[in-house]
C-alpha positions in Angstrom: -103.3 -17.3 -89.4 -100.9 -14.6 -89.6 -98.4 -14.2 -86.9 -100.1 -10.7 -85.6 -103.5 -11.6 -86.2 -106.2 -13.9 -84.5 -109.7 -15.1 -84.2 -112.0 -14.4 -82.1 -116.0 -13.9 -81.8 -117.4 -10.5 -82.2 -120.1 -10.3 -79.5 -122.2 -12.9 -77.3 -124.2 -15.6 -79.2 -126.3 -18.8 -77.5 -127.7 -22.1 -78.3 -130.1 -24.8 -76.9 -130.0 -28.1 -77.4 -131.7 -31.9 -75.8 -129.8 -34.9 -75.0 -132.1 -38.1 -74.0 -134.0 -35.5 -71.7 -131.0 -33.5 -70.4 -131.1 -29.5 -71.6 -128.2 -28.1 -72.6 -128.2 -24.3 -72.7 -124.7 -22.8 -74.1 -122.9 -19.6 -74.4 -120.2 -18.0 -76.0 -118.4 -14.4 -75.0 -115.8 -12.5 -76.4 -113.3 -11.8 -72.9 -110.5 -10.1 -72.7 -109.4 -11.1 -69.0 -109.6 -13.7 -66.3 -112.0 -11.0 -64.3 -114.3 -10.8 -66.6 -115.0 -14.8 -67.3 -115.6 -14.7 -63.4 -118.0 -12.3 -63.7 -119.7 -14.1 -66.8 -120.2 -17.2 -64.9 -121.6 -16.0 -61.4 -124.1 -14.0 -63.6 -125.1 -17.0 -65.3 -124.9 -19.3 -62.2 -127.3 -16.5 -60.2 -129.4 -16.5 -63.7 -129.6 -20.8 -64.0 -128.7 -21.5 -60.1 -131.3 -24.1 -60.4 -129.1 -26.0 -62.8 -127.1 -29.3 -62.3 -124.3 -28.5 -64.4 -122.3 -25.3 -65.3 -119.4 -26.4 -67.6 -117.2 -24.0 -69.4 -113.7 -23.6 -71.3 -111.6 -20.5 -72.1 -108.4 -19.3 -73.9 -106.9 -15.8 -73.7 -104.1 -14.4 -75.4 -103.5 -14.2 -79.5 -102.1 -17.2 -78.9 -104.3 -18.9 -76.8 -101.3 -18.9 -74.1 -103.7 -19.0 -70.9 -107.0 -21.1 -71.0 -108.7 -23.5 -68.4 -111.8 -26.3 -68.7 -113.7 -26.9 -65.7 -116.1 -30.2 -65.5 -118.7 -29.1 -62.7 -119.1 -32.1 -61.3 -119.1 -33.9 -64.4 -117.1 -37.1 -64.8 -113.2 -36.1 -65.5 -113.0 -34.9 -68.8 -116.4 -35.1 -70.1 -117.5 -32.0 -70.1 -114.6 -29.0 -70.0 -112.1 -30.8 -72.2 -114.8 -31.2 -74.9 -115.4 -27.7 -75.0 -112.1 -26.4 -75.0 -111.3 -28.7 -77.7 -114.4 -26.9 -80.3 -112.4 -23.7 -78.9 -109.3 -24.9 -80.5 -110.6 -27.0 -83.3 -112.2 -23.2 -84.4 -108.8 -21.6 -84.1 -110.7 -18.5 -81.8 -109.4 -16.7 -78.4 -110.2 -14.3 -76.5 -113.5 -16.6 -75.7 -115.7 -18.4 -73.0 -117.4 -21.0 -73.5 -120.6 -22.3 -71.1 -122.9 -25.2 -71.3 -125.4 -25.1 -68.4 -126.7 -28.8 -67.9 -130.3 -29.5 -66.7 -130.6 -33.1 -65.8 -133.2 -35.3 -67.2 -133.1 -38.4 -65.5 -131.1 -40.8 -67.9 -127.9 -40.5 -67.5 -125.8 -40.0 -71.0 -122.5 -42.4 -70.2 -118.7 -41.3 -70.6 -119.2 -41.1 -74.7 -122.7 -39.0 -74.5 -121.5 -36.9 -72.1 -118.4 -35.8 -74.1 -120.4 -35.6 -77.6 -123.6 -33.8 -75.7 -120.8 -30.7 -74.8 -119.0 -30.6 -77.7 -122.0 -30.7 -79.8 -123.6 -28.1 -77.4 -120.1 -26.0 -77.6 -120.0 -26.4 -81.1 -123.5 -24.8 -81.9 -122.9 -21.5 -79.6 -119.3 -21.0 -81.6 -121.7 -21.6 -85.4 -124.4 -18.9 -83.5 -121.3 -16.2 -83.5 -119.9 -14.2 -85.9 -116.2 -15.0 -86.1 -113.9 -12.0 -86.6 -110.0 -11.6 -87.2 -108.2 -9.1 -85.2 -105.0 -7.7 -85.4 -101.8 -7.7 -82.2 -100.8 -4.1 -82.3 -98.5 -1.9 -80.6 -98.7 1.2 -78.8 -95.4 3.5 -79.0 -95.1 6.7 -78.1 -93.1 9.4 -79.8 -91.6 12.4 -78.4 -90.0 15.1 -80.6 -89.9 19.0 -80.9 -91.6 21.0 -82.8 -89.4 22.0 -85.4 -89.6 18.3 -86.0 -93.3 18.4 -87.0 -93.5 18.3 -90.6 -91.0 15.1 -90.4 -93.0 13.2 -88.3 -96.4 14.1 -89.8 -94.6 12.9 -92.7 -94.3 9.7 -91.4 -97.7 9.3 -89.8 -99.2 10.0 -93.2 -97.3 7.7 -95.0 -97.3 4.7 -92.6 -101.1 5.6 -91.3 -101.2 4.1 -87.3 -104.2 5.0 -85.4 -103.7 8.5 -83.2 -104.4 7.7 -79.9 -103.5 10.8 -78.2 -101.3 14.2 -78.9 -100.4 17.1 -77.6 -98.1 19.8 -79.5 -95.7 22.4 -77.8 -92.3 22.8 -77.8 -91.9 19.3 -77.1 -94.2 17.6 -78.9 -96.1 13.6 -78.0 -98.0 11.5 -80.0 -99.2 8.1 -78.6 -99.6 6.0 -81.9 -101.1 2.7 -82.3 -100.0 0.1 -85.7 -100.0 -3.6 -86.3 -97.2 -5.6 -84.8 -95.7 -6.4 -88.2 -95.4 -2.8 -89.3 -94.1 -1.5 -86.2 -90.3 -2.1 -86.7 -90.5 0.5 -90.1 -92.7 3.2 -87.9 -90.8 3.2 -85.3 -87.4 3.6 -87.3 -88.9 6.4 -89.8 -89.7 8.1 -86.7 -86.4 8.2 -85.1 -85.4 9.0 -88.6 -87.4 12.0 -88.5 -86.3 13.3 -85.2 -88.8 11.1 -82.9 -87.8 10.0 -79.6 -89.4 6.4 -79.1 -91.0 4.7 -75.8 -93.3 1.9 -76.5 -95.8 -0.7 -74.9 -97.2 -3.9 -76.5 -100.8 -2.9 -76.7 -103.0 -6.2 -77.6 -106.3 -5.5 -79.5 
């Protein structure tokens, strides 16, 4: 994996599978923040509030730098460790993982439990589509007019995404490029007249 690059799943995708009469129903979701994996589980504990487990695991970050596991009530380890580990043995952030458990009446043992999870993690992560996205950065350039053609120049050559501008006598364009090629933008642009202020702008 590159160093401003990272995997992740492009939209939702869901499995189903039996364990010695236990249902396991599993989810995966592309998140972006801790607010928005709250509201993908009480949606599906409202949806499946019937059920005796909900397990899940998530990492956020291009680097996976924040993620959690949660057992439900399972026996430690069994159950959010499993999942979080298919999460990592995939290399993909920016991702929830649930497996809603409905108890069948035999009970599965340490060993089941933990292979019944990651199997039932492992078959929502094979339902999605797996995509590699880039870290970019935002920066913002200021410069006057008479510095137009220069800087135009330079968007042209080094090609960032135009987020926003506004010309006048002193000019702003918000531009968005790759992590990697930011250093060289941002240093044509001074070169051309541009006054830089930037944020780090994760997509």
């Amino acid at each position: 994996m590159a160093g401003d690059s990272y995997r992740t799943v492009a939209a939702p995708a869901e499995a189903a599978c039996r364990e010695r009469s236990s249902k396991f129903l599993s989810w995966i979701y592309p998140v972006r923040t801790e607010e928005e994996i709250r509201e993908r589980l009480d949606a599906l504990r409202k949806r499946y509030y019937d059920a005796t487990h909900h397990c899940y695991a998530w990492r956020l970050g291009p680097r996976g730098e924040a993620f959690r596991s949660n057992d439900d009530g399972e026996p430690s380890g069994t159950a959010g460790k499993p999942i979080l580990g298919q999460l990592l043995s995939n290399d993909i952030t920016d991702c929830l993982v649930v497996v809603v458990r409905y108890f069948g009446g035999t009970k599965l043992g340490v060993p089941g439990l933990i292979a019944a999870y990651r199997e039932s993690a492992a078959e929502a992560i094979a339902a999605a589509e797996i995509v590699e996205l880039t870290v970019d950065r935002t920066v913002r350039v200021d410069f006057p007019y008479v510095a137009m053609n220069a800087i135009m120049r330079v968007v042209k050559e080094e090609q960032p995404r135009i987020e926003e501008q506004t010309f006048d006598n002193l000019c702003t364009m918000r531009l968005t490029i790759r992590e990697s090629r930011a250093e060289t933008l941002v240093g044509k642009l001074r070169k051309a007249g541009g006054s830089i202020a930037e944020d780090r702008n994760e997509k």
